[in-house]
N, C-alpha and C positions, 0 to 999 in steps of 0.2 A: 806787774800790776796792770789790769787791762782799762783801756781810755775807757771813761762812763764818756755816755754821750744825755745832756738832760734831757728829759720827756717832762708831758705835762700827764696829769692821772688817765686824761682821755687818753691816753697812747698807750697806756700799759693793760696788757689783754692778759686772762685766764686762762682762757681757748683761744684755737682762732680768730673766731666771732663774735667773742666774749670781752668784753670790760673786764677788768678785773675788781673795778668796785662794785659792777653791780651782783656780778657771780659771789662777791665775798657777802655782800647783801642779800640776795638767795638761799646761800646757804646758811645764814646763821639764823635768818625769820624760819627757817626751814629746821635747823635745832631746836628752836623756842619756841617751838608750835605744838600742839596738845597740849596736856594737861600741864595749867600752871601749878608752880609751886616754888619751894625754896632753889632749885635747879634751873627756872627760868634762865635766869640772865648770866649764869656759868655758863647753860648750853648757846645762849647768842655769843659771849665771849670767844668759844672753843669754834663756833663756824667763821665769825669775823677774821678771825687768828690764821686759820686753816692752810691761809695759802697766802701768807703774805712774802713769803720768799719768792714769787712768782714776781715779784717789783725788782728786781734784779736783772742789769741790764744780761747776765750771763741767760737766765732763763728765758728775757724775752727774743735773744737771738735765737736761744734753740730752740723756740718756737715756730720763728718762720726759715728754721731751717741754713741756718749761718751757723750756727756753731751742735759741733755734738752732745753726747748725753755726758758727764762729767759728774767730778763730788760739787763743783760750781755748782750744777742745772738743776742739779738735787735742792727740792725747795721743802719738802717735809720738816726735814731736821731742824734750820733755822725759823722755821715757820712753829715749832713745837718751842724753842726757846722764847719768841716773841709771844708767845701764848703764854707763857709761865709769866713771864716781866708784866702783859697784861692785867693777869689775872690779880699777880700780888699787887698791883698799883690799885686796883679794884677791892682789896682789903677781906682776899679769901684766905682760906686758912692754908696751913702747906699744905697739905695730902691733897687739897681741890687744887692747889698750882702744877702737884707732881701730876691729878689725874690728867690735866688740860695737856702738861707737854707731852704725857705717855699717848693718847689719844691721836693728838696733830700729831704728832713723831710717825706713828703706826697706820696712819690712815689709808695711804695704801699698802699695805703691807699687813698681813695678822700680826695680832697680840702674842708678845710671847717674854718669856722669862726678863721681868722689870730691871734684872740687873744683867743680863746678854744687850739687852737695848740700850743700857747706861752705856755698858763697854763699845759696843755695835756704832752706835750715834754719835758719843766725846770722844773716842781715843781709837776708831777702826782705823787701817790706814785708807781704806777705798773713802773714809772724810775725815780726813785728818783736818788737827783744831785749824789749820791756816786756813781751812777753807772758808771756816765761817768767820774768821778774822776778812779775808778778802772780798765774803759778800759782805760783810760789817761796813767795810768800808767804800764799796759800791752803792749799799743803800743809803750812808752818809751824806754821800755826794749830791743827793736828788730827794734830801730828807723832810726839806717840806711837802716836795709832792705827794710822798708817802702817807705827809703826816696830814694833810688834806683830806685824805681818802679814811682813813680811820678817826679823825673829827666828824668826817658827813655818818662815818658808822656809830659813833656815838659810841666809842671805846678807849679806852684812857690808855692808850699806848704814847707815849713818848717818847717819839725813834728817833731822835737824837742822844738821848737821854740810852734806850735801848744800845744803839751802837757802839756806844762807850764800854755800856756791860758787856758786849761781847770781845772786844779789841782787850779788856783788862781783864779776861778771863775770868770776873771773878762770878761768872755763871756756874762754871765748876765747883765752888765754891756751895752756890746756893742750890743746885739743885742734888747738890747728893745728899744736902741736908736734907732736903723738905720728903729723901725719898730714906733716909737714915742710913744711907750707904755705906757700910762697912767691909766692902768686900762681897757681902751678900745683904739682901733685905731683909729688912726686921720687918715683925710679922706685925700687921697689919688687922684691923676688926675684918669680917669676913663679908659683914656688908658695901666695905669701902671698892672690896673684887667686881662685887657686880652693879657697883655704879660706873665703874671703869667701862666693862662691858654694854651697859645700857648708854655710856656716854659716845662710847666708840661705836656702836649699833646708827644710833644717832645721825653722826657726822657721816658717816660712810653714806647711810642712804640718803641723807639728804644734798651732801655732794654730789653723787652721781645721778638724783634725780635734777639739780639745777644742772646737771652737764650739759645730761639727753635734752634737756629742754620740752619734757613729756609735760602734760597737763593731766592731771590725776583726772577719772571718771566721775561723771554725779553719783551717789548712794542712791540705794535702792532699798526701800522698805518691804520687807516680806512679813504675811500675817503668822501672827501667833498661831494660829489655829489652824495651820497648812496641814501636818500631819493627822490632827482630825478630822479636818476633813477626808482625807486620804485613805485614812483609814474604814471611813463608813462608809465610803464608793467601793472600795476595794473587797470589801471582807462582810459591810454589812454589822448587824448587831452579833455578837459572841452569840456561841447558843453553849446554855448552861452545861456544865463538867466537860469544858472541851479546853485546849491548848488554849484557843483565841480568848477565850473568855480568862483564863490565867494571864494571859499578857494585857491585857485590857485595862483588871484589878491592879496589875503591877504599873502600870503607865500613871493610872488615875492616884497610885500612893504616892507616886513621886511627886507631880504636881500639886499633890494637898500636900505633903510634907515640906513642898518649897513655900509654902502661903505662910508657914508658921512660923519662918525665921525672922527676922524684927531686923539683922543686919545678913547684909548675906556671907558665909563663909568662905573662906579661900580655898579651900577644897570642899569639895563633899564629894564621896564615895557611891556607887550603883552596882549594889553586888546582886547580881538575879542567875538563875541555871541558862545553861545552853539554850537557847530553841525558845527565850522566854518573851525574843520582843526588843533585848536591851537597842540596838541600833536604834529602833525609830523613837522608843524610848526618851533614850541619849537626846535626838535631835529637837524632838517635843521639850524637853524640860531646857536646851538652849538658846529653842524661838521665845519660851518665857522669860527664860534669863535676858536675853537681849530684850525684850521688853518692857522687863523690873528695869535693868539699868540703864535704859537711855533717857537724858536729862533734856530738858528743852534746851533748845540751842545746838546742842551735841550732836552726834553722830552714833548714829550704832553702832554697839560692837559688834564687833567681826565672830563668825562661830569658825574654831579650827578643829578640824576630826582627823585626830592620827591612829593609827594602827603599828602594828610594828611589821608588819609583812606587803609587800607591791603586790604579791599574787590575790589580794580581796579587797585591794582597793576599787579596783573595777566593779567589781561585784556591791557594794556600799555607793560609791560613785552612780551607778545606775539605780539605787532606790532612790537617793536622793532626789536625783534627775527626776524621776517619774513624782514625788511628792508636788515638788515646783513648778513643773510642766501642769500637773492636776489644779496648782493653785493658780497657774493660770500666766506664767513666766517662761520667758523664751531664756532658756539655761545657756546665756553665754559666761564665757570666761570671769568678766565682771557680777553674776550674780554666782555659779558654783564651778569651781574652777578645782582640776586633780593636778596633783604635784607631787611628783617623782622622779628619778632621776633617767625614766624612758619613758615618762607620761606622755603624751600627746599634747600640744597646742593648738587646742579646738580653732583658735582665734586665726591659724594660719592655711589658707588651703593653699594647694599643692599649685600650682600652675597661677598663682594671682597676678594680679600687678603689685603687691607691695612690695618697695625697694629697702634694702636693706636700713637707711635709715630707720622707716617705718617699724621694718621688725623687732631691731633692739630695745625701741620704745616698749613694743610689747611685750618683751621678753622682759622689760622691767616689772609690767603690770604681771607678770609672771612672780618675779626673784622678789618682787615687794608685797605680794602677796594682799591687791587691794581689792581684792574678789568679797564676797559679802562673807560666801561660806567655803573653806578650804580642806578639803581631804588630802592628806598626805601621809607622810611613816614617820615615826619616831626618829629614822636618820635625819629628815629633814628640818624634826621641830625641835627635837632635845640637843641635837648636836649645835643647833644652831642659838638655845642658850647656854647655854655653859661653855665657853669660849669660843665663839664663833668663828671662822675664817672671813676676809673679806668679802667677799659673796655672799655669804650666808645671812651675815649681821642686816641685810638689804631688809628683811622680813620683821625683825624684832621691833621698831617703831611701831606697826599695824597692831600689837598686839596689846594694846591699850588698852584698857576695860576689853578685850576681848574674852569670851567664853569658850574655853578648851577642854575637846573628850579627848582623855587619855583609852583607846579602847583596848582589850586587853595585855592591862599596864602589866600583869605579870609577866610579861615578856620581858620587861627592865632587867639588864641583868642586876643583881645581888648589888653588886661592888657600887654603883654609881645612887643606889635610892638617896644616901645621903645628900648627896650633892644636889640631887635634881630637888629636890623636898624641899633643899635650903634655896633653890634657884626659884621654884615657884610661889614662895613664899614672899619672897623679897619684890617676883613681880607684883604678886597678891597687894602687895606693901603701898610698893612706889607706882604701878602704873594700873592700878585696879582689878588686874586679871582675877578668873572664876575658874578654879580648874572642876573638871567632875574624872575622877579614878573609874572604869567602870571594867568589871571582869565576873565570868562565872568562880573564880578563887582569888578571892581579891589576899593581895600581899600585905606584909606589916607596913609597907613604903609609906602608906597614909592612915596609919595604927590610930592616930587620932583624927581624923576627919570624920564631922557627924554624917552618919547613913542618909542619901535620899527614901531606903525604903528600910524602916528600923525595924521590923518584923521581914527581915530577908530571909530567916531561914524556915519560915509560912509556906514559902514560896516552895523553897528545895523540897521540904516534905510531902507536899501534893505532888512532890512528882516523883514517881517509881515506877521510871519508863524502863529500869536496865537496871539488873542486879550483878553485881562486880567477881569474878571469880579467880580466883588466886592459881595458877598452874605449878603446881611443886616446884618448878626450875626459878623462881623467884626467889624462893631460899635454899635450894638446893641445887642439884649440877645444872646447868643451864643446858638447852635444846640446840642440838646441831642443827643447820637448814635443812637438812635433809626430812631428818624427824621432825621440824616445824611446820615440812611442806604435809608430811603425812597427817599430823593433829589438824591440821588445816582441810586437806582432803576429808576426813572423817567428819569435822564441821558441816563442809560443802552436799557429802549427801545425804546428810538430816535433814530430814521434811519438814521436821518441825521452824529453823529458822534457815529460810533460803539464800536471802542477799547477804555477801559475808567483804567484809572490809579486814583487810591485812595491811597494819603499819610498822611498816619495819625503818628505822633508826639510817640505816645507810641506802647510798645511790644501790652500789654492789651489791650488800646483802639481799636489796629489795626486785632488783634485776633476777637476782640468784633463786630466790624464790620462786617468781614468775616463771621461769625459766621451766623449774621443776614442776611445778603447778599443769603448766604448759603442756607436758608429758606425760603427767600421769592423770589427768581429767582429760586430756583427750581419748583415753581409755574405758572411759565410762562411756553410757547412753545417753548420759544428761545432756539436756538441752540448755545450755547456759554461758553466758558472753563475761568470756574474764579478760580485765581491762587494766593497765599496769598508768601509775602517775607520778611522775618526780617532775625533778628540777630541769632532768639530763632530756626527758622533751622539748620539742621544740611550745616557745608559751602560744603560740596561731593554735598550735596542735591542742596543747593542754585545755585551755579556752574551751576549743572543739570538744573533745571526749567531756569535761562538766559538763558542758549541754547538753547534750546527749544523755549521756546517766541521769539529768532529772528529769528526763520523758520517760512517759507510764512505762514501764519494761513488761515483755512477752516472754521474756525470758529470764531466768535465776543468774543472777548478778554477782561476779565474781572479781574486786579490785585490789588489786597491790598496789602499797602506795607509801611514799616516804612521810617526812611530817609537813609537806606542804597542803596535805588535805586536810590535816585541823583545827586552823582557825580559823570561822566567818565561812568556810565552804557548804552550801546550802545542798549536803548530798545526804541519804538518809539510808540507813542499813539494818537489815536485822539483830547479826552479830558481829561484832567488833573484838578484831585478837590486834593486841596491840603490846610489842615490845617494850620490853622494862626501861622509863625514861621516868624525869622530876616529875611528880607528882601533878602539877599541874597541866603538863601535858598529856598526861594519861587522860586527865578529865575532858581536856578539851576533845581527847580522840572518842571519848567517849558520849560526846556531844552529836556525833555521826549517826547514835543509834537508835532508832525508834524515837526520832528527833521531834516527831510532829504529834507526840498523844501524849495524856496524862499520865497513862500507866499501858501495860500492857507486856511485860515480859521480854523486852529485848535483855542479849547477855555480853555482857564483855570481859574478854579475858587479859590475862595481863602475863604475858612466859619472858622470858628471859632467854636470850639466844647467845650462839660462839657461833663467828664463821668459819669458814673453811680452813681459815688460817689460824684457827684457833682462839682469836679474839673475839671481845663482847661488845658489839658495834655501840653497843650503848655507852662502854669507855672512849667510843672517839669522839663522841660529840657532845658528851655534857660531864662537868665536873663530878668528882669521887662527894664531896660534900651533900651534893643536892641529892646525888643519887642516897647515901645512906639516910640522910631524914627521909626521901620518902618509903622505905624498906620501914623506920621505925613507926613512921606514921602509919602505914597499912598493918602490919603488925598490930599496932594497936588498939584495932577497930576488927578484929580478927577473931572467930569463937568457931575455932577447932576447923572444920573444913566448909563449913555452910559459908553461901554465898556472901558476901555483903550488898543492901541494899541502896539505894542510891542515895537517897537524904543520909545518909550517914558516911558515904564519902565523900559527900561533900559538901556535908558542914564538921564532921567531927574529923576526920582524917584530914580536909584540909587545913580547918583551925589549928592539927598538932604541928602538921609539916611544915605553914611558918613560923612556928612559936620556934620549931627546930631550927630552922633555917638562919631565923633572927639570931642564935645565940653562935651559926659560926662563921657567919659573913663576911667577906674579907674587907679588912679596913679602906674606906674610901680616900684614897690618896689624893682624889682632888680636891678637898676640903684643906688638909693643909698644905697642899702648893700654891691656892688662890690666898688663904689667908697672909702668903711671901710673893704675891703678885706674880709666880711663876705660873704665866697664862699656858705658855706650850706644855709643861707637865699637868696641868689641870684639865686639860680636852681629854672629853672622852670621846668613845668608837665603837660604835654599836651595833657593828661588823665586826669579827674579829678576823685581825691582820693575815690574810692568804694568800698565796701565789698564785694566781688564778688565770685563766686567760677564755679570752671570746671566741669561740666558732660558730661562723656564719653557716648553716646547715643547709644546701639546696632539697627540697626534699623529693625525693623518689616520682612522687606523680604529678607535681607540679615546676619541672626543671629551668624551663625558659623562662615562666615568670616570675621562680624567685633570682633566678640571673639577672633578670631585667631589675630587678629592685635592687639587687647589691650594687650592679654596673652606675645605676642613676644615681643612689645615694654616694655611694665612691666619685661617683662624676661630680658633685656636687660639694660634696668636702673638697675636693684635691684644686678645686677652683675656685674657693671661697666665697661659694653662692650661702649664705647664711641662712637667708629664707629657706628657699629649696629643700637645704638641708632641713632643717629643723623639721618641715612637714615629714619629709620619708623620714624622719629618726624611728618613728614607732613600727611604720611597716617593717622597716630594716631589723628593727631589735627580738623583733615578735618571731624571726625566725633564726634568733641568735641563741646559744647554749654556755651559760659559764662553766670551765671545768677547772677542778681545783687541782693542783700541780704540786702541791704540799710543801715540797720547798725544790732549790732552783738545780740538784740533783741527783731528784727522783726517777725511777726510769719513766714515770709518767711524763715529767718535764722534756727527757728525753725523745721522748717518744711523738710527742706532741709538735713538732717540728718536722716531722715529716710529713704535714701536711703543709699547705702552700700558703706563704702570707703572701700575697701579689700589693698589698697596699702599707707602706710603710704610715699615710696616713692617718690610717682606719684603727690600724696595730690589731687587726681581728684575723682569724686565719680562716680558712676558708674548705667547705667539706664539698665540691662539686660530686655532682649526680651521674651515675652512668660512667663511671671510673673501674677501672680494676681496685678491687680491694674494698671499695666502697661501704659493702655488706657487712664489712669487718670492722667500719669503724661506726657505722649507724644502722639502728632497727627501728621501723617504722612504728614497731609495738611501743619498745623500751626507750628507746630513745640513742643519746650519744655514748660510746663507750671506745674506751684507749683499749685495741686488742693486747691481752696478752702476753704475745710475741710478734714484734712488728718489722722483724725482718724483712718480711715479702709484702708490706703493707703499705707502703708508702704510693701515693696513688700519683700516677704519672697524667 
């Protein structure tokens, strides 16, 4: 047993620099803040509580560095048991005592299966029970000083009283009650999951906002009427039967349809066509919404705009910019801020004086998300409610009455609608949120949420920009590439529709293509610039060539391209051939065509392709299910070989395809893992899991100075310049390429190691320029590709 030495409360620190009564006082005003209600004084409880194992002479030596890390130093766990004893002196019910010790318990650490943490926490050996028997009795020793500090908190902790229940074990006792512990958890209401989560969101960020010792930013009021404005600088009055004049109509229903609700709902829905507007739309109807809701006293809510893709967030990112900047706002961080996981931090420039202190701070106003308006991806916003990890949960507090665009929510997979439906609901509930669903095919996900525009499919029928045509290999034998390049060619030199968009399903297939394309239109006279687009470019490059293709063309415009041209890409095309994929994605590709007019005869085809190897690219990337509803739903919109028109695929083909879709969905498994508090099996992943790895690409004409950018940013990591780093993260990333490796041995996996990783801390490998073999592994057109046969390829 180690000598306690007594202290008085003044001597017992947090941090370094930190009191510990006052940091437990921070953080708990810092739980209890926002909206009050019946949660108030549980969430001051659960901050008070937090870190009271920190009063232990074992933790305050390992503080200044006398003694090591140990089950002793570890203050969570009996910090999550004096939380429980709190709480029930406090006269909360059990499931609030179990959520307070599950919370404190996990606080650094993620949420994960309630009863791996009962076992993890009482009975691991790395904290076996002596331990909290031995800090029992070190807090003992020094028990009124302790209990000094939680009288000034105004918390009915009785540590003396406390240390007994821990030395008599009979904590064990009470908390496998309160948690119904039988070996596993009994199932629990399903709202009690995401008070857990909202409670552990909570503490997490409000802990490590009293750590940093950041001072949050003043708010910033921006006018309702930014994007009107914006709009009538920009564009002018609509002139009648025109595109602008359709998006105008649709802007102005939404906003009279928002005037009519009496309460506002937790969802509402914005289903409009491709090319209709929906973006500014979107942001019009959440400058109102944060208008309708903010209360005197209060704070605005926050607007969040998520997408499900990083390659258009830029693209949105920059309209916004230009609306704010118009309304007369210098767009730093604090008013529109992008987030992603190689976004940019505008706030940081390269060569500053800010010292890393500095930067973490900022990097909180980043992870905490206290910007007015936030673009980001559905990894960042959905992942981060429904069991958050430590980091993530930094953001869910801001999300308070905040107003949220889901933008093209069809992108959810299937499996998780349930969960997420029931997650925004509950914030809908508890913390005020607005969400608005908005997609040109909106999904069953939000079946009942009222429409902002209830005559949506007004909208779809004025528009017959493109008539849909079926190519026999959709229900019959599917197209080699070979034969797809030819149906292709024969497209290309029809006078009638010039600029022609080909989206093909694979990196491979769509290289393959090009490839072919390549050869046999170089044979022709035509004068015309064919342009290939995936993933497997470099994104500086990709960037490049969109720009480009939306300047006037001199020439007939010829692009392969995977499905990263889809969504939100602002590129426009005559005819559109587009491999057999869900039905939604067809539409979106068909969003490419004759994007900019009300009608006018663009055509898109839809074949169905085998590669080379005999398979149907379209079975590597999307499930057998999705695919047969939309077979049945075009099918059923189908009269003999005549084309189908546009308002009819996409209100009646897509109305069948989710009604299909709905009936064979696969059951949402995180629904009843949360209702048994198994937090780890309730996270979802909105990536799905691949073997994947980074190549840093030096490219061809520009060698020395993508060198210089790897060498700086590698200099910068391997030295733990923080700042530094973080600024080149984007230069660095903009010329990096992920390749998928499928699993750990594939000959790709194989293969892929013959290039050089020189930085073990980077973990990126690395393609230099002007190499033997070079040519073999990158094309300046196509981008990055695994030869082959890489015998002779390994670049010295």
């Amino acid at each position: 047993m180690s000598v306690v030495i007594p202290l008085c409360s003044a001597e017992l620190y947090s941090h370094q620099d930190t009191l510990l009564e006052a940091h437990l006082q921070a953080v708990a005003d810092g739980c209890a803040s926002g909206q009050p209600g019946d949660t108030q004084r549980l969430r001051y409880l659960i901050g008070a509580c937090h870190d009271f194992g920190k009063a232990t002479t074992f933790f305050q030596e390992y503080l200044v560095d006398e003694r090591s890390q140990s089950s002793l130093t570890n203050h969570s766990a009996i910090s999550g048991l004096a939380c429980f004893h709190a709480l029930r002196a406090e006269g909360f019910s059990q499931r609030e005592c179990a959520i307070g010790w599950l919370v404190v318990t996990r606080h650094h650490s993620p949420l994960i299966d309630t009863g791996d943490v009962f076992q993890r926490t009482l009975f691991d050996t790395t904290a076996p029970l002596d331990a909290y028997a031995e800090q029992a009795a070190d807090i003992a020793a020094r028990a009124q000083v302790v209990q000094d500090i939680y009288d000034s908190l105004g918390v009915p902790l009785d540590v003396a009283q406390f240390c007994e229940w821990i030395t008599s074990k009979q904590y064990l006792k009470d908390i496998s009650g309160a948690l119904s512990y039988r070996g596993s958890l009994g199932e629990h209401p399903l709202e009690s999951s995401f008070h857990v989560i909202e409670l552990f969101s909570q503490l997490v960020a409000a802990d490590k906002l009293a750590a940093a010792g950041y001072t949050l930013p003043c708010r910033t009021r921006l006018p309702s009427d930014a994007v009107d404005s914006y709009i009538e600088e920009q564009f002018g009055p609509p002139t009648p039967g025109t595109i602008n004049e359709l998006r105008t109509d649709a802007r102005i229903a939404a906003r009279t349809q928002l005037e009519t609700y009496d309460s506002l709902p937790d969802v509402v829905t914005l289903t409009l066509p491709t090319g209709s507007g929906k973006t500014l739309t979107a942001l019009d109807i959440a400058l109102q919404l944060r208008k309708q809701k903010r209360r005197p006293g209060s704070t605005p809510p926050r607007i969040i705009y998520a997408l499900p893709f990083t390659s258009i967030i830029d693209q949105n990112f920059e309209q916004f910019r230009e609306v704010f900047d118009h309304a007369g706002f210098d767009t730093t961080p604090e008013i529109l801020l992008k987030h992603h996981y190689r976004s940019r931090d505008d706030y940081v420039v390269a060569g500053s004086d800010v010292t890393d202190e500095g930067f973490w701070r900022d990097l909180m106003l980043t992870d905490r998300w206290e910007s007015e308006v936030v673009t980001t991806t559905f990894v960042q916003l959905l992942e981060s409610l429904v069991v958050p990890t430590n980091s993530q949960s930094l953001k869910l507090p801001n999300l308070r009455n905040a107003v949220v665009i889901l933008d093209e929510v069809q992108a959810v997979p299937v499996k998780y609608w349930e969960v997420i439906r029931s997650c925004c609901k509950q914030l809908a509930d508890d913390w005020g949120c607005t969400f608005i669903a908005m997609t040109a095919t909106q999904p069953g996900m939000f079946a009942d949420a009222p429409p902002l525009v209830p005559n949506r499919n007004n909208y779809f029928h004025q528009l017959e920009r493109v008539t849909f045509e079926i190519h026999e290999s959709l229900f019959g034998d599917p197209l080699p590439l070979e034969e797809l390049t030819e149906h292709v060619e024969q497209r290309v030199l029809s006078t009638s529709r010039p600029d022609v968009l080909v989206v093909c399903n694979t990196i491979r297939s769509a290289q393959r293509v090009f490839e072919l394309l390549s050869n046999s239109l170089c044979r022709t006279d035509r004068e015309l610039e064919l342009a290939y687009l995936s993933s497997a470019v470099r994104p500086m490059d990709r960037r490049d060539l969109v720009a480009s293709l939306r300047d006037e063309a001199t020439h007939q415009r010829v692009v392969v391209s995977t499905q990263v041209i889809e969504a939100g890409v602002d590129l426009d095309f005559d005819t559109v051939i587009r491999d057999f994929a869900p039905l939604d994605s067809l539409v979106q590709a068909a969003g490419r065509c004759n994007r900019h007019q009300l009608s006018g005869g663009g055509v898109v085809e839809f074949v169905t392709t085998v590669d080379d190897s005999g398979r149907k690219p379209a079975n590597a990337i999307y499930d057998t299910p999705r695919l047969d509803a939309t077979q049945r739903a075009i099918k059923s919109v189908m009269a003999d070989d005549d084309p189908i028109m546009e308002s009819v695929m996409t209100t009646d083909a897509v109305a069948t395809y989710f009604d299909e879709l709905d009936t064979v969905k696969t059951t949402d498994v995180s629904i009843e893992a949360l209702t048994h508090w198994q937090f780890e099996n309730a996270r979802i992943s909105l990536i799905p899991e691949a073997l994947s790895v980074d190549v840093f690409v030096v490219g061809p004409d520009t060698p020395q100075s993508d060198q210089e950018v790897y060498d700086d940013y590698a200099e910068a990591v391997r030295h733990n310049e923080h700042s530094r780093a973080h600024a080149l993260k984007p230069d660095f990333y903009d010329r990096v390429v992920s390749v998928n490796l499928y699993t750990p041995d594939s000959d790709r996996a194989a293969s892929i190691q013959k290039l050089p990783l020189p930085d073990d801390e980077l973990g990126v490998y690395r393609l230099p320029a002007h190499q033997p073999g070079y040519d073999e592994w990158y094309d300046r057109q196509t981008g990055f590709k695994i030869p082959e046969s890489t015998v002779n390829s390994r670049l010295l």
